[in-house]
N, C-alpha and C positions, 0 to 999 in steps of 0.2 A: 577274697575267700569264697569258694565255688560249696555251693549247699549238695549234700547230697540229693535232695530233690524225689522224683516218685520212686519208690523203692518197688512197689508191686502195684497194678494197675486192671480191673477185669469189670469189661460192661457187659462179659459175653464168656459165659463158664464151660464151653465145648473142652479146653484144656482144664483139665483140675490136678497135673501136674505139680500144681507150689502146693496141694492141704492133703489134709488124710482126713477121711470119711469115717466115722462112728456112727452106722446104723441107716437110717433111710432118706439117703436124696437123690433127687434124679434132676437131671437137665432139660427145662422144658421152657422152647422157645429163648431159650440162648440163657434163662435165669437158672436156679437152684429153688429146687421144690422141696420142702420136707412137709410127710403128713404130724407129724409133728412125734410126740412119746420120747424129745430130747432127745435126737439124733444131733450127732456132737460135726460141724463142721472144723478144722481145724487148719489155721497157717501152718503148716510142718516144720518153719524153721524158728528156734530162737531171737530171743531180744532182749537188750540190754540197753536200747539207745537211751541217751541223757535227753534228746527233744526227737519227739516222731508225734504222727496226727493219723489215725484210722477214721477213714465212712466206710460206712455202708449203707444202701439204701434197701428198704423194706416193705412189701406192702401190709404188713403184720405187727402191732403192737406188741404180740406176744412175745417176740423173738430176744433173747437174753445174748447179750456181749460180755466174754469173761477172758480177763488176761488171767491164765494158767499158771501160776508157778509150776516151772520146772522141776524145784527141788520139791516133789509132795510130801515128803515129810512134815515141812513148815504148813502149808495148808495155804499159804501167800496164796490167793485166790481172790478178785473184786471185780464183782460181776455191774453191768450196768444194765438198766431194761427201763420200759416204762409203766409207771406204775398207776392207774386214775389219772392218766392225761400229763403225770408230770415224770419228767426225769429223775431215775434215782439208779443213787451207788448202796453195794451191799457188802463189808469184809468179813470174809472167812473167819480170820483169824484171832478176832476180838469178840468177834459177833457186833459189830457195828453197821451201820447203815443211814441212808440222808436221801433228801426228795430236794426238788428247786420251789422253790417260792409261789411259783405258778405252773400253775395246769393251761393245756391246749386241748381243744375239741379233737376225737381224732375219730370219721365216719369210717363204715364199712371201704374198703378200696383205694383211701388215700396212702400215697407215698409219703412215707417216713425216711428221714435220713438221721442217722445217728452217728455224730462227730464226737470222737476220744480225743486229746491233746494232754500231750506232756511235755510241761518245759522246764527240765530240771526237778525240782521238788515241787511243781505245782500241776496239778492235775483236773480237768476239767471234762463235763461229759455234756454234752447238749442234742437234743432231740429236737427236727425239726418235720413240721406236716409241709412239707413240699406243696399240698396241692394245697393247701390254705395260706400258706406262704406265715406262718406261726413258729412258735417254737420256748423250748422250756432251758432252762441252764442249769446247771450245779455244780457246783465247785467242790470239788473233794478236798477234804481237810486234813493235811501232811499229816498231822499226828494219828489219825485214823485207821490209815490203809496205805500200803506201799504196794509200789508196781515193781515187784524182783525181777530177774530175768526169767521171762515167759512164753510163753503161746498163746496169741490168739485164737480163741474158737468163740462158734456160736453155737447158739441150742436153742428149740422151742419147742413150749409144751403141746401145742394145737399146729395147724397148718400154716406153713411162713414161707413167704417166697424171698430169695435175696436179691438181687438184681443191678448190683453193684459193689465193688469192691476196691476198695484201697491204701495205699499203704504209702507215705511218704515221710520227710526228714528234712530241716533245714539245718540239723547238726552239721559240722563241718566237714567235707567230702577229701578224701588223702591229705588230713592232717599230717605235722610234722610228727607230734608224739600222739598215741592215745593210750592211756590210762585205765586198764582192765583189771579188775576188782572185786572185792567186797562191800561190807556197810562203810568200812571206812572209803574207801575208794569212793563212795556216795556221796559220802559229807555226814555220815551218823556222829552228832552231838556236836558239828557246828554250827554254827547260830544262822547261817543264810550260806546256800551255795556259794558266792564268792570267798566265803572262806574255807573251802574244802582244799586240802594240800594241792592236790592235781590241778583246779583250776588256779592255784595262786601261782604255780611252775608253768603254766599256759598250757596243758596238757587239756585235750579229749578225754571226755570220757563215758565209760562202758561200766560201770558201775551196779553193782545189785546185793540188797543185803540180805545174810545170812547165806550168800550161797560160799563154794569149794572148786576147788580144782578142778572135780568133776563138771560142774556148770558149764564152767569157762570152754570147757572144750566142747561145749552142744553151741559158742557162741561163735565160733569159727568161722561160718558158713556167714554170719552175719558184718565178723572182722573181714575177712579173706574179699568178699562179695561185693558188700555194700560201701564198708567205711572206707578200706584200703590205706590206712594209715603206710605213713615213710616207716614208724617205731614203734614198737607194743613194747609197754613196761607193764611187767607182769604184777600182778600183785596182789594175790592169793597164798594163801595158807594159815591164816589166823581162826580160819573155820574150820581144819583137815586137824579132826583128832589123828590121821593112820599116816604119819610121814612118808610110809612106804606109796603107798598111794598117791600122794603129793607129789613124790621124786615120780612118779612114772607117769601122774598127767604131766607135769611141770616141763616135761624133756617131750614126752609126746605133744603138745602145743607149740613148743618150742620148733619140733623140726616141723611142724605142717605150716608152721608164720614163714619160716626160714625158705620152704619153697617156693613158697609164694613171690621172694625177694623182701620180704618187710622184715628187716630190723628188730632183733629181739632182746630185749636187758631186763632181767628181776630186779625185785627188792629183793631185801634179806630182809622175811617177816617181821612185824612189828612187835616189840613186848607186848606181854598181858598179864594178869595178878593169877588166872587159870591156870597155868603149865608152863614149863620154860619153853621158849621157842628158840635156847639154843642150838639143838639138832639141828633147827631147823636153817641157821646162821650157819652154821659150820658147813651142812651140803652145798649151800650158797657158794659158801668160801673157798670149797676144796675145788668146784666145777667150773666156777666162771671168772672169768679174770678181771669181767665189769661189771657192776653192778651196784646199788643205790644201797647204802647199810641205815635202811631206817631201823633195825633193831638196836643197832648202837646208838642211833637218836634216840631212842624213846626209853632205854631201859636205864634203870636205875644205876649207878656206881657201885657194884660191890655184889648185885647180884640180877637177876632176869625179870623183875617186877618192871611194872609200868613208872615211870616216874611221879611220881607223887603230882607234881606241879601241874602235869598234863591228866592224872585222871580225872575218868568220869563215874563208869560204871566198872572198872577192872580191867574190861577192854577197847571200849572206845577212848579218842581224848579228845581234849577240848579246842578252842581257837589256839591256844599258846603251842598245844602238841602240833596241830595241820598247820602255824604257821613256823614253827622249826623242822618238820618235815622238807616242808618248800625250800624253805633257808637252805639248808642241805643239799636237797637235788642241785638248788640252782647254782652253787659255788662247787659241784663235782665236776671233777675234770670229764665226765662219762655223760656231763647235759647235753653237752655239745656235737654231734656226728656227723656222718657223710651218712646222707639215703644210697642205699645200691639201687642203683638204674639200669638196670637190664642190657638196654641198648648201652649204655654210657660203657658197660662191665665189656660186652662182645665186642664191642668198635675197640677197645683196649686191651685186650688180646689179642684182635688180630693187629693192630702196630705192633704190638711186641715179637709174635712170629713175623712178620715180614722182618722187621729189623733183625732180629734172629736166623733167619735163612738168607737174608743179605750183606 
């Protein structure tokens, strides 16, 4: 299995081409200067990955790392900085927050480097003084703060200089499937990632909770780009109160994967105790000739509830629900596919014309 490896890589910011700039920095001496007043540096493109790792290296304590929710609505937002010498996380969305255990000395002029990590549902932030060769750790607490799909940016309230940058992934690079989603798609309310449906079907995954249709399609750039799966199983719309909106990203994702040559197959949305997501089965139904019916997995006999057995909160389920999910996928006749291969597809059209004109 080949890792996707450095995804974005910058000792020398003359190109600023991959971010978007909010307010005052300039290029000086190959680094990123801001006088400070939270001038917003920002990676411009989406993320959803299930394991990725950001440094950046700093001569400035003050300077603050925040993964963005996309969706601002939810306010998904956790920021990391250093706080009295020690590492700490802060979530938006709870009003929560945490330091590490220990503090590091950090003088005027030494280099900071500050390492994010996520692997799966565990999140970790550490701050290191390079030039004292020290350093702080904290572990963010899964029930605390999630990392939806985002944008990295930075900001600082005083003078910060950046002077390094990066962005890598040992997620798995042109998997066969990957699994693009919601909280369920994540694994929301089972007990440990290996029991999330998608990983128990051996599926990737691109997961993020609370987001919609809409997300999915800011994550493209990230699918298309970086991961380059053989198969995107779609599987979105347990958050899209506007079905029409749903049907229009759902087909517009659809044809920009389809370009690309990668493999496209939905679910047919999941019950929930909220709303029928029959409409939502039925567009499935009418449009595509394959596709994974977890709504008839999950939903009750006799009407569009969640099944009893598998709830938890109305809408997410439990291990019994993500492990008959799986069950499902894996005994469909639709698990199993041919990758289109580009070359494989042109070298087989043209036998076919020569045989044909001879």
């Amino acid at each position: 299995m080949a890792a996707i490896g450095t995804i974005l890589q910058r000792s020398s910011f003359n190109d600023l081409s991959d971010f978007d700039i909010k307010g005052n920095w300039e290029v000086n001496s190959d680094a990123l200067l801001t006088p400070g007043a939270n001038s917003v540096l920002q990676y411009k493109y989406a993320s959803a990955l299930d394991q990725f790792q950001i440094k950046v290296k700093t001569d400035s304590p003050s300077l603050v790392m925040q993964m963005f929710g996309i969706k601002s609505a939810n306010n998904i937002r956790t920021a990391f900085s250093v706080s009295n010498g020690r590492a700490k996380w802060e979530f938006t969305y709870n009003n929560t927050n945490g330091t590490s255990d220990t503090s590091i000395v950090i003088d005027n002029g030494d280099i900071l480097e500050y390492i994010f990590t996520k692997t799966q549902w565990t999140v970790s932030f550490e701050v290191k003084n390079i030039s004292k060769n020290t350093s702080s750790f904290v572990l963010v607490p899964a029930a605390s703060a999630a990392i939806t799909a985002h944008k990295v940016r930075f900001y600082s309230a005083s003078q910060a200089k950046i002077l390094f940058f990066e962005k890598w992934s040992d997620q798995e690079f042109q998997p066969l499937n990957l699994l693009v989603g919601d909280s369920i798609t994540y694994g929301s309310s089972a007990t440990i990632p290996a029991n999330r449906w998608g990983t128990k079907a051996g599926f990737q995954i691109e997961g993020s909770a609370g987001d919609t249709s809409s997300e999915g399609l800011e994550l493209l750039y990230e699918i298309t780009n970086i991961i380059k799966p053989k198969r995107v199983v779609y599987a979105f719309g347990t958050n899209d109160l506007n079905i029409e909106v749903w049907k229009n990203n759902l087909m517009e994702f659809k044809a920009k994967i389809e370009q690309k040559n990668i493999v496209f197959i939905p679910i047919a949305p999941y019950a929930n105790n909220n709303r029928s997501m029959q409409p939502y089965f039925d567009y499935i139904n009418l449009n595509f000739n394959e596709y994974f019916d977890l709504f008839g997995v999950t939903k009750q006999a006799g009407n569009t509830n969640l099944k009893a057995e598998f709830n938890v909160d109305g809408t997410h389920f439990n291990n019994a629900g993500h492990q008959a999910c799986a069950d499902f996928v894996l005994n469909s006749p639709y698990y199993s596919f041919i990758p289109v291969d580009h070359q494989t597809s042109s070298a087989l059209r043209l036998l076919v014309l020569n045989k044909w004109f001879n």
